[in-house]
C-alpha positions as CSV (number, residue, x, y, z in Angstrom):
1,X,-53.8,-15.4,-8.7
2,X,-55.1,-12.6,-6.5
3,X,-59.4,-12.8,-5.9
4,X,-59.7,-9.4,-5.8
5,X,-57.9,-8.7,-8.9
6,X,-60.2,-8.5,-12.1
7,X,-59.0,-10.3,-14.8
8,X,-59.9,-8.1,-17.1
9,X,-57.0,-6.0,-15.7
10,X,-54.1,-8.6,-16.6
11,X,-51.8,-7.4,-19.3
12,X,-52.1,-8.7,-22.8
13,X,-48.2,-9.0,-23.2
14,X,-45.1,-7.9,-21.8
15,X,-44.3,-3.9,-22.8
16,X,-40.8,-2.3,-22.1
17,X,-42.7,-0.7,-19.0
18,X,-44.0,-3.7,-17.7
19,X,-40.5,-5.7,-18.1
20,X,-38.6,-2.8,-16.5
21,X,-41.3,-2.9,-13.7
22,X,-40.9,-7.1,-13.0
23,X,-36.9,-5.9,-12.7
24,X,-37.6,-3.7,-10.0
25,X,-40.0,-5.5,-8.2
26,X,-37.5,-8.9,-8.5
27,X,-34.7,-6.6,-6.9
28,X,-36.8,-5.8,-4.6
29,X,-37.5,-9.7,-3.5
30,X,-34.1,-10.4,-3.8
31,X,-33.1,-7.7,-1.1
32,X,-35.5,-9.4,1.1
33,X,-34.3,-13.3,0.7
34,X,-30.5,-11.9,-0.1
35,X,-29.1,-13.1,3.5
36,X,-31.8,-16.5,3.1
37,X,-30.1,-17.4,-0.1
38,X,-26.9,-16.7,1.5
39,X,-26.9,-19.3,4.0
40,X,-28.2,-22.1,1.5
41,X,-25.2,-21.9,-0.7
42,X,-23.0,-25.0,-0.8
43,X,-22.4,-25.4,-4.5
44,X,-20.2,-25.1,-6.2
45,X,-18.0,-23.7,-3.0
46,X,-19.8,-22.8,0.4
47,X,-18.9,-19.1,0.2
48,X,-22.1,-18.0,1.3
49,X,-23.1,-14.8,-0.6
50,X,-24.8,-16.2,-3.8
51,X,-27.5,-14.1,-2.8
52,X,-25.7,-10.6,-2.9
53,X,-24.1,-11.8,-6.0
54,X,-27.5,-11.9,-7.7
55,X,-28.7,-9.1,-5.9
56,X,-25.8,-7.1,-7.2
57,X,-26.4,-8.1,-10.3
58,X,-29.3,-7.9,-11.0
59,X,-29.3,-4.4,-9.7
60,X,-26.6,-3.2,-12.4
61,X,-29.4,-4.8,-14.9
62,X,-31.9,-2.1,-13.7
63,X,-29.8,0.2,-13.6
64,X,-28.5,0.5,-17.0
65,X,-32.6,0.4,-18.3
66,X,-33.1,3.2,-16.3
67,X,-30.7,4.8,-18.9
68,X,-34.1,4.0,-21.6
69,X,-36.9,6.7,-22.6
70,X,-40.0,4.6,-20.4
71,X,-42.1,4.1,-23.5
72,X,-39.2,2.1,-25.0
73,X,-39.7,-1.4,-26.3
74,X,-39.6,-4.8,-24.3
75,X,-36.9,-5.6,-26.8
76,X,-34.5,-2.7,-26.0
77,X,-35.6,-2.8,-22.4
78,X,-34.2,-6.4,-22.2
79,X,-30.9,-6.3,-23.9
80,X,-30.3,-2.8,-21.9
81,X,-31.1,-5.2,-18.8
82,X,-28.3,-8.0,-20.3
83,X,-25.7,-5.8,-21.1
84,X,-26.2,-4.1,-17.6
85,X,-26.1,-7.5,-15.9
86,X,-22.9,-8.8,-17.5
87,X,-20.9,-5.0,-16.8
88,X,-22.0,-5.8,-13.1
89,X,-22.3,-9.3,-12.7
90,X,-20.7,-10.5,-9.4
91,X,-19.7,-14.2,-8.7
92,X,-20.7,-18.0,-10.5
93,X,-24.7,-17.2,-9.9
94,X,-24.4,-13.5,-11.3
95,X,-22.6,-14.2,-14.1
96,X,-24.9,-17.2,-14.6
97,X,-27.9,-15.2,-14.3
98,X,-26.5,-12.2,-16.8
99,X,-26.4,-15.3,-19.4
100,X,-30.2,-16.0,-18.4
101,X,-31.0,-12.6,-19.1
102,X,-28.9,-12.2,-22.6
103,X,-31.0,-14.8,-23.5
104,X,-34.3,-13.8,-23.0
105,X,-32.7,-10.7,-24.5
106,X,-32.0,-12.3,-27.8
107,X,-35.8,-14.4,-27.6
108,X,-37.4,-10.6,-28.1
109,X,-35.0,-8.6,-29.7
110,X,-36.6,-6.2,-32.3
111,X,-39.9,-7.0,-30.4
112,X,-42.0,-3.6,-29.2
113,X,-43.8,-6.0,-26.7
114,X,-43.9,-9.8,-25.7
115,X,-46.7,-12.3,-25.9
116,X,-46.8,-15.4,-24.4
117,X,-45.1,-17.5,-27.2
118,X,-42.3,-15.3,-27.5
119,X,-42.2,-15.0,-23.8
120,X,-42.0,-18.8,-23.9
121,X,-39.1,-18.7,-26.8
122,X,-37.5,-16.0,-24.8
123,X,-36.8,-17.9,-21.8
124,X,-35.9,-20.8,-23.4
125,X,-33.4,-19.2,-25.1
126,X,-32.1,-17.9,-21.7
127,X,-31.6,-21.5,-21.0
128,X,-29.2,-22.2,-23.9
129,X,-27.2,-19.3,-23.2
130,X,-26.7,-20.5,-19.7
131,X,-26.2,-24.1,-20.8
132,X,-23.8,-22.9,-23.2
133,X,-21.6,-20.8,-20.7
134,X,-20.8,-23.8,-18.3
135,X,-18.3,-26.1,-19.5
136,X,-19.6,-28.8,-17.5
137,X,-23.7,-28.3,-16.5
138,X,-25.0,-29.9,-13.2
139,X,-28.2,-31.0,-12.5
140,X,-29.5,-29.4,-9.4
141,X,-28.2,-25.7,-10.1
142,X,-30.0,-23.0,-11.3
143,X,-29.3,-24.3,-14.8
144,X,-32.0,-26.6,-14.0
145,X,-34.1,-23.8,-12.7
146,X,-34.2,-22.0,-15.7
147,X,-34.9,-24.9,-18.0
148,X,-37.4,-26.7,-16.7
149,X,-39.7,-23.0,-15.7
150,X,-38.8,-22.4,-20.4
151,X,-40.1,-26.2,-20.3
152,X,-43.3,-25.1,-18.6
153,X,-43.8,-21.8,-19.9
154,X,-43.6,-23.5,-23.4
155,X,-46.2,-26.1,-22.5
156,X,-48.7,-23.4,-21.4
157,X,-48.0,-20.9,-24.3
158,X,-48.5,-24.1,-27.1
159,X,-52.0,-24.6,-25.5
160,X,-53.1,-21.1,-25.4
161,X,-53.0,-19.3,-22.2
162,X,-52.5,-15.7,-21.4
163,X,-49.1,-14.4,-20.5
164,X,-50.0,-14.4,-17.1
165,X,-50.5,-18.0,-17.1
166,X,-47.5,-18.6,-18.9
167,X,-45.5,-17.1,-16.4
168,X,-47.4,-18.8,-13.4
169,X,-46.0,-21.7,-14.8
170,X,-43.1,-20.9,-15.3
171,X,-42.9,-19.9,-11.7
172,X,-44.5,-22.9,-10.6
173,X,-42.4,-25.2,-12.5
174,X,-39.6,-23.2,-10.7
175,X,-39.8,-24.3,-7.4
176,X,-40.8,-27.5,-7.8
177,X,-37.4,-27.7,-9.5
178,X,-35.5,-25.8,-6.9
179,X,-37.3,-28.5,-4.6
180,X,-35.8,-31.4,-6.6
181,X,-32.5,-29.8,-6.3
182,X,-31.8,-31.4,-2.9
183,X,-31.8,-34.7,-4.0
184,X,-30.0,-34.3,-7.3
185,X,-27.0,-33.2,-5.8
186,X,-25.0,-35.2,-3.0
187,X,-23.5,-31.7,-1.3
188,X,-27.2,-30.2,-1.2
189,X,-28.6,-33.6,0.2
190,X,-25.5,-33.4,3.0
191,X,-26.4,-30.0,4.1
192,X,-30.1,-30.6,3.7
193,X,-30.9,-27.6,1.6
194,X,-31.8,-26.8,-2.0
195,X,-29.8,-24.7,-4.7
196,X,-29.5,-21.3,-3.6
197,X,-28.6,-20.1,-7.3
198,X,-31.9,-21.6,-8.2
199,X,-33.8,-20.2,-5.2
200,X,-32.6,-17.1,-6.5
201,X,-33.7,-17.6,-9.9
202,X,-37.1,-18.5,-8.5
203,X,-37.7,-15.8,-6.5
204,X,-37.2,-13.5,-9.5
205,X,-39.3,-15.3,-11.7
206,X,-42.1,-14.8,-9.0
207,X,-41.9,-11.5,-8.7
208,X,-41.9,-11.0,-12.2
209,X,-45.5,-12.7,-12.3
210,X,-46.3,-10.5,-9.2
211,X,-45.5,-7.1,-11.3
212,X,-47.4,-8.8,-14.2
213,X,-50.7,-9.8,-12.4
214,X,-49.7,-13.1,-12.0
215,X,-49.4,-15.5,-8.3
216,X,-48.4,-13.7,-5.0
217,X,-45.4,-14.7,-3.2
218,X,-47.1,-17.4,-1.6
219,X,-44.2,-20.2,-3.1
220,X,-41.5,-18.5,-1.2
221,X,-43.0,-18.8,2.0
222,X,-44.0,-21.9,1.2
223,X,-41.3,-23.6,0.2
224,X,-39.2,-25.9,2.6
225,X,-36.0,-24.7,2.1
226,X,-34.1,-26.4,4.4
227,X,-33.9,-29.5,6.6
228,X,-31.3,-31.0,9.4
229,X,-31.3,-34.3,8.1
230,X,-27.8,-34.3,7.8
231,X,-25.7,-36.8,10.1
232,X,-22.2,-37.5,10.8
233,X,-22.2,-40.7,8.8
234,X,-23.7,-39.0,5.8
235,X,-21.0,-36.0,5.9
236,X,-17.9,-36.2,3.6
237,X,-14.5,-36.6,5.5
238,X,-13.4,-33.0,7.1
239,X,-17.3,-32.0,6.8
240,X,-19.1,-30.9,10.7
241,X,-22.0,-31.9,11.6
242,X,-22.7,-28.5,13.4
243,X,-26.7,-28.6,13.2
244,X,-27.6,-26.2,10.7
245,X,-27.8,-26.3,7.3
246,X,-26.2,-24.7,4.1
247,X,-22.7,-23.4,4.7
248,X,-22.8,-25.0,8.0
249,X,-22.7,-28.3,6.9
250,X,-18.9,-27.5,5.5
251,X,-15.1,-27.2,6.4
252,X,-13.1,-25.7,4.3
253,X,-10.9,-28.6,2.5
254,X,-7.1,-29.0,3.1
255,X,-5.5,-26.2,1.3
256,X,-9.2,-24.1,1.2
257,X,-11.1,-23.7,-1.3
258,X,-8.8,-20.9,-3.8
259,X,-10.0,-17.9,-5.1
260,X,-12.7,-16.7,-6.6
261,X,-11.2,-14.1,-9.4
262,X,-13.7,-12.3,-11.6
263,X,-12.6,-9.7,-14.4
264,X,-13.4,-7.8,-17.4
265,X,-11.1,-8.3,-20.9
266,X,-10.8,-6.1,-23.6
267,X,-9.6,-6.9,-26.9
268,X,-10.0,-7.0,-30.7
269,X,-11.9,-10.7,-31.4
270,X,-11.6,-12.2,-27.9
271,X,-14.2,-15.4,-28.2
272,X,-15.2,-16.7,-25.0
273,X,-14.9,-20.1,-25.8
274,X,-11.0,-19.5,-27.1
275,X,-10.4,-17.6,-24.1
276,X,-11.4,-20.4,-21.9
277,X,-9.5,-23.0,-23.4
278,X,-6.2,-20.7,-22.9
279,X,-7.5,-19.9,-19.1
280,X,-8.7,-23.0,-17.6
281,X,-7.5,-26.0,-16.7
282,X,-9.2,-29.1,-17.7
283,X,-9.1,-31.0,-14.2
284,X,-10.0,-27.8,-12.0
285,X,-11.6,-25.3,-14.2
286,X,-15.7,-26.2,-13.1
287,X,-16.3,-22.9,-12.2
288,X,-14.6,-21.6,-15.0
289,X,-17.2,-19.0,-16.5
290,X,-16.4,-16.7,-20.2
291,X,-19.3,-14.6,-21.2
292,X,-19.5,-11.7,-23.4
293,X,-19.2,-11.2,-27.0
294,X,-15.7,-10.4,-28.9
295,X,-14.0,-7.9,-27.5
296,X,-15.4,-7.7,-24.2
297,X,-15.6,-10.6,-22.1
298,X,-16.4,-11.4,-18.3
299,X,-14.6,-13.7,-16.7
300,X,-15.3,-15.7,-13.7
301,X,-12.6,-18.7,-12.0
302,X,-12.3,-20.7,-9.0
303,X,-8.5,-21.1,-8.9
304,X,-5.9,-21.5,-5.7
305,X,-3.1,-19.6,-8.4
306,X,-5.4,-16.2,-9.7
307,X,-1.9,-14.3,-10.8
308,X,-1.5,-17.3,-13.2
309,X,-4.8,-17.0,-14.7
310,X,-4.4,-13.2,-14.7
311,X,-0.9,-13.5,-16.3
312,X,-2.4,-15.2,-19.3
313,X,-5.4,-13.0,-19.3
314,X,-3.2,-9.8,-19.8
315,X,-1.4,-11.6,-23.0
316,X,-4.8,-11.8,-24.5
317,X,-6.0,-8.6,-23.5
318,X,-6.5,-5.6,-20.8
319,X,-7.9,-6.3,-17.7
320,X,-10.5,-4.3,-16.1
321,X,-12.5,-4.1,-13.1
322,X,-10.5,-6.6,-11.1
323,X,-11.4,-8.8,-8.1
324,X,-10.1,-11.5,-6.4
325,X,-11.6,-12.5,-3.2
326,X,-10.9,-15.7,-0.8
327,X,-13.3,-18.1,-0.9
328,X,-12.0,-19.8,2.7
329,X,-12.2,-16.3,4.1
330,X,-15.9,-15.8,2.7
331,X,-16.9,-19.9,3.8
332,X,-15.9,-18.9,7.5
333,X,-17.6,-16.0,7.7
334,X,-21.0,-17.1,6.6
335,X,-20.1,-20.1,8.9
336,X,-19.7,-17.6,11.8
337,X,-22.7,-15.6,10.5
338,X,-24.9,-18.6,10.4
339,X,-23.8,-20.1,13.7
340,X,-24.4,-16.6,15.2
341,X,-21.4,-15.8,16.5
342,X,-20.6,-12.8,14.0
343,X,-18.9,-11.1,17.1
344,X,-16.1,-13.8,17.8
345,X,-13.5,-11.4,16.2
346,X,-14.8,-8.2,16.7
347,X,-11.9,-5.3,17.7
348,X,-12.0,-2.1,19.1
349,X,-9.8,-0.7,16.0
350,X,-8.9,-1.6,12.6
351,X,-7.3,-0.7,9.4
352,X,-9.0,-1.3,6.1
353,X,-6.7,-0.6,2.9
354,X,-7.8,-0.6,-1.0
355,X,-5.0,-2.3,-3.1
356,X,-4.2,-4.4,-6.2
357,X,-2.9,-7.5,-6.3
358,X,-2.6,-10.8,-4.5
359,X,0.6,-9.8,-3.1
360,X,-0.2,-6.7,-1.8
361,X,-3.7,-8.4,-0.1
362,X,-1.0,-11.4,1.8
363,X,1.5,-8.3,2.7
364,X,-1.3,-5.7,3.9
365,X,-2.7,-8.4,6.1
366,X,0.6,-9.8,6.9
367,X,1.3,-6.2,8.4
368,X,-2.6,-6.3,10.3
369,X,-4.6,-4.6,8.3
370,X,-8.3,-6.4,9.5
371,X,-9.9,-6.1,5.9
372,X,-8.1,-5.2,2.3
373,X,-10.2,-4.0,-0.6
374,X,-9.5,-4.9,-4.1
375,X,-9.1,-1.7,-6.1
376,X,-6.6,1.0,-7.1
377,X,-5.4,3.0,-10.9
378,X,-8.0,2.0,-13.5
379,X,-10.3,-0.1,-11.2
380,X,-11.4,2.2,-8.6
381,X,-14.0,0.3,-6.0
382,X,-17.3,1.6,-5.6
383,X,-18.9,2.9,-2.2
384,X,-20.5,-0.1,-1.6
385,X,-17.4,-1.9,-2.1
386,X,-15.7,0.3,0.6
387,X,-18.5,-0.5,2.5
388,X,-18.1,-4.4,2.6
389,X,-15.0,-4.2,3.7
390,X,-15.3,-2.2,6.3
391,X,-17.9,-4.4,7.3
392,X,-15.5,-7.6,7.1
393,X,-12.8,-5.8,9.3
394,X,-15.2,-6.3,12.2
395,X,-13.9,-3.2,13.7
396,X,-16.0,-0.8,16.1
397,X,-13.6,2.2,14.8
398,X,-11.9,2.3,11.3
399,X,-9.2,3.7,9.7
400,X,-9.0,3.5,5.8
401,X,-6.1,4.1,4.0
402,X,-6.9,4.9,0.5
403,X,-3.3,4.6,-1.9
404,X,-5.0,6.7,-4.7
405,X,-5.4,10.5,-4.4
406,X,-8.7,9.3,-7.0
407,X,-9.9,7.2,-4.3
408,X,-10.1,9.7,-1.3
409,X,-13.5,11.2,-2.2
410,X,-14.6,7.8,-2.4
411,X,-13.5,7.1,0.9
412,X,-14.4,10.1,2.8
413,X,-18.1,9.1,0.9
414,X,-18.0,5.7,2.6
415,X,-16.8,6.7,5.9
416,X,-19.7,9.7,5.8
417,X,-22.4,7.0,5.2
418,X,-20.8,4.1,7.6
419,X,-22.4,3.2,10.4
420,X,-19.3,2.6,12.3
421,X,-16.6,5.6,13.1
422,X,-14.3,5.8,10.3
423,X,-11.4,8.0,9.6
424,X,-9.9,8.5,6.2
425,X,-5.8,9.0,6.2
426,X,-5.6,10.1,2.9
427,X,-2.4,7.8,1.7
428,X,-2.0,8.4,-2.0
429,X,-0.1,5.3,-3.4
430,X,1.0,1.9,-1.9
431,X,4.1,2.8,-0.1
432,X,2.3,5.5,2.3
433,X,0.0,3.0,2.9
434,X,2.1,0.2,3.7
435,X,4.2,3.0,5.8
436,X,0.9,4.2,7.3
437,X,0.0,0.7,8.3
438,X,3.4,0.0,9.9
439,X,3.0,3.0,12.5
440,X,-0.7,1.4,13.2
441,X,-0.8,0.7,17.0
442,X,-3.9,-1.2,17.9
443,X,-4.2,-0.4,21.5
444,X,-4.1,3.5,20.8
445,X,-6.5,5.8,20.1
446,X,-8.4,6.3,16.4
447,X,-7.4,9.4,16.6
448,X,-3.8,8.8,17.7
449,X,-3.0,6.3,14.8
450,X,-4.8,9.0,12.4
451,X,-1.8,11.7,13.2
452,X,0.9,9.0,13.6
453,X,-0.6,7.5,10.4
454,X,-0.5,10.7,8.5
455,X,3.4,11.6,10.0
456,X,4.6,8.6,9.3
457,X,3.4,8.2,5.2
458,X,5.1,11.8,4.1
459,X,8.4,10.0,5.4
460,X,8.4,7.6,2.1
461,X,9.2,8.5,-1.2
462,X,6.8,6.3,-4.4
463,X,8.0,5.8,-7.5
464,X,5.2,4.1,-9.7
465,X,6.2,3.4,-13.3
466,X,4.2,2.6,-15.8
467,X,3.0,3.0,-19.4
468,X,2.5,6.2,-21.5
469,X,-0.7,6.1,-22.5
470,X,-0.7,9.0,-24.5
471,X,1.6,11.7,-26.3
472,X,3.2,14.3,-24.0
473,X,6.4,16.0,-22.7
474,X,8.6,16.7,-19.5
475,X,11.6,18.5,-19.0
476,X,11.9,19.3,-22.3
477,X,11.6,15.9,-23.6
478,X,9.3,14.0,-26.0
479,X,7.0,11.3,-24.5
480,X,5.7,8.9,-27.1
481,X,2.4,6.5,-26.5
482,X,3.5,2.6,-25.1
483,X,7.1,4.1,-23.4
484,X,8.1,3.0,-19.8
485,X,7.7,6.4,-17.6
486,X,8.3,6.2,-14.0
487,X,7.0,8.7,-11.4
488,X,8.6,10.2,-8.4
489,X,5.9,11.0,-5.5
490,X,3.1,11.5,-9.1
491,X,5.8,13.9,-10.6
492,X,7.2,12.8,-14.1
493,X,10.9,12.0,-13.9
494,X,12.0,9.4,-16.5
495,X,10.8,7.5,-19.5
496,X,12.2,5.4,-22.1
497,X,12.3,2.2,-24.0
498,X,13.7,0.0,-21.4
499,X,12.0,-0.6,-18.6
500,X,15.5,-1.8,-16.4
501,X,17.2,1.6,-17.7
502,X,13.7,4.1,-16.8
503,X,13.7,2.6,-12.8
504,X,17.7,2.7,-12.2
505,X,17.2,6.8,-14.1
506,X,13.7,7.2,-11.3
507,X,16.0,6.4,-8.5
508,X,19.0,8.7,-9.0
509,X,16.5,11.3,-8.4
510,X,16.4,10.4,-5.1
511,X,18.3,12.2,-2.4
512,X,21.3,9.8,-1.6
513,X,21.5,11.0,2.3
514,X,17.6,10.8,2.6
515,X,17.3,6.8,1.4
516,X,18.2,3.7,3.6
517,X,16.0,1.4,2.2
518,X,14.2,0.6,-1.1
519,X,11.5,-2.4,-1.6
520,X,10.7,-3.2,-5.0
521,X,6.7,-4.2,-5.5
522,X,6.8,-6.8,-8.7
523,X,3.8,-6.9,-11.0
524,X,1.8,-9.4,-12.5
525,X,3.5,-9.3,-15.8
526,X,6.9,-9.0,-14.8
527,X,8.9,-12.1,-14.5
528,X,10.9,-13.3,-11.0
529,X,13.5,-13.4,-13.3
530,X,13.5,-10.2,-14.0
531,X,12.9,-8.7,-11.0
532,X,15.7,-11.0,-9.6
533,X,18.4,-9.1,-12.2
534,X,16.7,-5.3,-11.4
535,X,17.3,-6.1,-8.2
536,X,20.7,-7.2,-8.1
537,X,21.5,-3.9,-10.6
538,X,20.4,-1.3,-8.4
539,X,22.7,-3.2,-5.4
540,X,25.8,-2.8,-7.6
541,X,24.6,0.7,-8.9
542,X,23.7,1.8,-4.7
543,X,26.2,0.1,-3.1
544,X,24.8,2.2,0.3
545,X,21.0,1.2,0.0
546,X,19.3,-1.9,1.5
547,X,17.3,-3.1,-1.5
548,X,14.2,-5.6,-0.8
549,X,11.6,-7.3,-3.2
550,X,8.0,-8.6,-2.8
551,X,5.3,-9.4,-5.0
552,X,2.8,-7.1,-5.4
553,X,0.6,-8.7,-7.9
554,X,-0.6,-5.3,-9.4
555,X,-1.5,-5.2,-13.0
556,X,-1.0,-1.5,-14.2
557,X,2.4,-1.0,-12.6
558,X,5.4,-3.6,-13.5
559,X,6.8,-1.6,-10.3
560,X,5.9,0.0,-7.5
561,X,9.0,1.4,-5.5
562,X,9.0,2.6,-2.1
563,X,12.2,4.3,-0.8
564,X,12.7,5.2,2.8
């Protein structure tokens, strides 16, 4: 505790205000140690970015209290701050830490302010909601963390103490646990650091004892975070001894290390625990995370297959805010990062394109596009999303392909506030793109590719079909909610019952003596099968085109046509 503060000035309890204030200073401790916590993560994949997981988390938990009149209670302060976290929560420690906070959440609910039993109970109960949302809890994580600071807190509240005291405690009780980390689990103890997830934890508990009147930030600087006390004979097989700790301490295994595929579902009575049974798989599904309550869930898996957890997803429910990033990809970066050499791949120009869908990502990059963004109809990325990949293309000039006409504001946004040179060809739907990206010529000029970009996408013809969401009418005819509708460069052009019939009807709408080629983008939900027999009908029904078939991966759209 601070000499110079009187502690006559401590709070009594913990008010909305005051809760709401501990939020803003944590975020504001986590922006400091984000790229610190970063480099310690090794568990349960060396990704490194458990810190801007929590720190993106976290941050959608403030942001949706902000939403609160300021004199509002702790209680509806707090589940404002859960619901926020689990809408935004971003990778195994996020969605870990929005299960913390849902908790504490349910320890005050009802509650105008907090004193330091409740606090106490609160945090406790944060604990058994994070227990509770791991199928299989490891000592050593931030699981650990959070239980032994409730442990303490309780101790201290049971003999009497103020609510500042509690929470030194708590926080106290924190690192020391984070500190025992290291030597609870063999890959910390190899790369001679302590949990990140739990660091993370820590430092928010701290700085909620900071906003509160509670100890300074002197156990962050304190703490011995890291050693190099790792040698060769002490590293798994395919493991480097390269010096530093954390990430650095790791290859990636034979065959990498998957996928890390996060999602929202939405459905009538979706239980987590049902969910994860139908999702997971019993020999690879640790990281395996369900949270939420029925109807709206948020999912989190480490998988080396995603489309095949997303294909059973989307027969349990709709999928939102989709993303599947690789977690190879991420390991050798903060690997690079670490070792500082961050410039090893840097290029004079490169392509960065927003699309859905494994597929699409493999093809995009396939066709040398330096970074692809996860986003498109119904899952639009945010700026900051934009952002990070531009980032990861390690390009000193960008050009960004869009393939959404809802999506060029956004990008013209992130290329305005980039601190790199970025132009935006403004490709409305996968096929420009992909055509766009085809006439890309790395050693020309931005500028250049921008007008051979833009010539070269109005040359392709789109046909996106989908589902009617809603009643309507074209040419005359009757549209009815759930029917296959295709569209022709975004113009209505046929719908039915059958999704075969409504694509052969899209094409014939298609000049014969303007079409060579058509490529056939399969979704998620349609079968190979099936694709396999479209294909083969539009061959016997267009003798004269070429007709080729990938796998997109997209969700919305069984296909995505493009027609040259």
């Amino acid at each position: 505790m601070s000499a110079s503060r009187a502690p006559a000035a401590l709070p009594q309890a913990v008010t909305g205000a005051g809760l709401r204030h501990g939020l803003e200073r944590a975020l504001g401790r986590l922006a400091e140690q984000r790229d610190r916590i970063n480099d310690l993560n090794v568990f349960p994949v060396p990704d490194g970015d458990t810190g801007t997981n929590m720190h993106l988390t976290l941050e959608a938990a403030l942001a949706e209290t902000t939403r609160l009149p300021p004199s509002d209670s702790v209680g509806a302060v707090a589940q404002a701050a859960a619901h926020g976290s689990l809408m935004g929560a971003r990778g195994n420690s996020g969605v870990i830490l929005s299960q913390v906070l849902r908790g504490v959440a349910a320890g005050c609910r009802g509650a105008e302010e907090m004193g330091p039993e409740m606090l106490a109970r609160a945090l406790e109960e944060g604990s058994k909601v994070a227990y509770e949302a791991v199928k299989r809890p490891v000592d050593g994580t931030i699981l650990s963390v959070v239980r032994d600071a409730a442990g303490a807190a309780n101790r201290a509240a049971a003999d009497g103490r103020a609510i500042s005291a509690v929470l030194e405690a708590a926080v106290a009780e924190a690192w020391d646990s984070v500190e025992r980390s290291r030597d609870q689990l063999e890959a910390l103890r190899q790369a001679g650091v302590v949990d990140a997830g739990g660091f993370g934890l820590a430092v928010i508990l701290s700085a909620l004892s900071e906003a509160l009147g509670g100890s300074d930030s002197a156990w962050l600087e304190s703490l011995p975070v890291a050693t190099n006390s790792s040698t060769e004979s002490e590293l798994e097989p395919g493991a480097e001894p390269l010096g530093g700790p954390g990430v650095m301490a790791f290859s990636a295994p034979h065959g990498g290390f998957g996928y890390c595929t996060e999602f929202s579902l939405v459905g009538a009575e979706l239980e987590p625990l049902a969910v994860r049974a139908q999702l997971g798989s019993e020999a690879e599904d640790d990281s395996a995370l369900v949270v939420g309550d029925p109807g709206l869930l948020h999912i989190h898996v480490h998988t080396h297959e995603p489309w095949e957890v997303l294909t059973r997803a989307a027969e349990l429910g709709r999928i939102e805010r989709l993303k599947v990033e690789d977690m190879t990809s991420q390991h050798q970066e903060a690997r690079r990062r670490v070792g500082g050499v961050t410039r090893d791949r840097r290029i004079a120009l490169g392509v960065v394109v927003v699309a859905p869908g494994f597929g699409f990502h493999q093809l995009l990059l396939g066709l040398g596009a330096a970074a692809v963004v996860e986003g498109g109809q119904g899952m639009n990325p945010a700026t900051e999303d934009i952002l990070r990949g531009i980032d990861e293309a390690q390009a000193d000039e960008i050009i960004l392909l869009p393939n959404n006409p809802n999506l060029v504001l956004g990008a013209e946004q992130a290329a305005r506030v980039s601190r790199r040179e970025v132009a935006v060809v403004p490709s409305h739907n996968l096929p420009q793109g992909v055509a766009a990206l085809l006439a890309f010529d790395p050693e020309a000029s931005l500028e250049v590719n921008r007008k051979r970009m833009l010539r070269e996408m109005t040359q392709v013809h789109a046909i996106e079909v989908t589902t009617a969401t809603k009643e309507s009418s074209y040419d005359g005819g009757e549209i009815h909610r759930g029917q296959v509708i295709a569209l022709l460069d975004g113009r209505l052009v046929a719908a039915g019952a059958d999704l075969p019939d409504v694509v052969v009807d899209s094409l014939e709408h298609l000049a014969d003596d303007a079409v060579e080629v058509i490529t056939l983008y399969r979704g998620a939900r349609v079968q190979v099968a099936e694709a396999e027999r479209l294909e083969e009908r539009i061959r016997e029904r267009f003798p004269e085109w070429e007709v080729e078939r990938h796998d997109g991966g997209q969700d919305l759209y069984p296909y995505i046509i493009s027609a040259e």
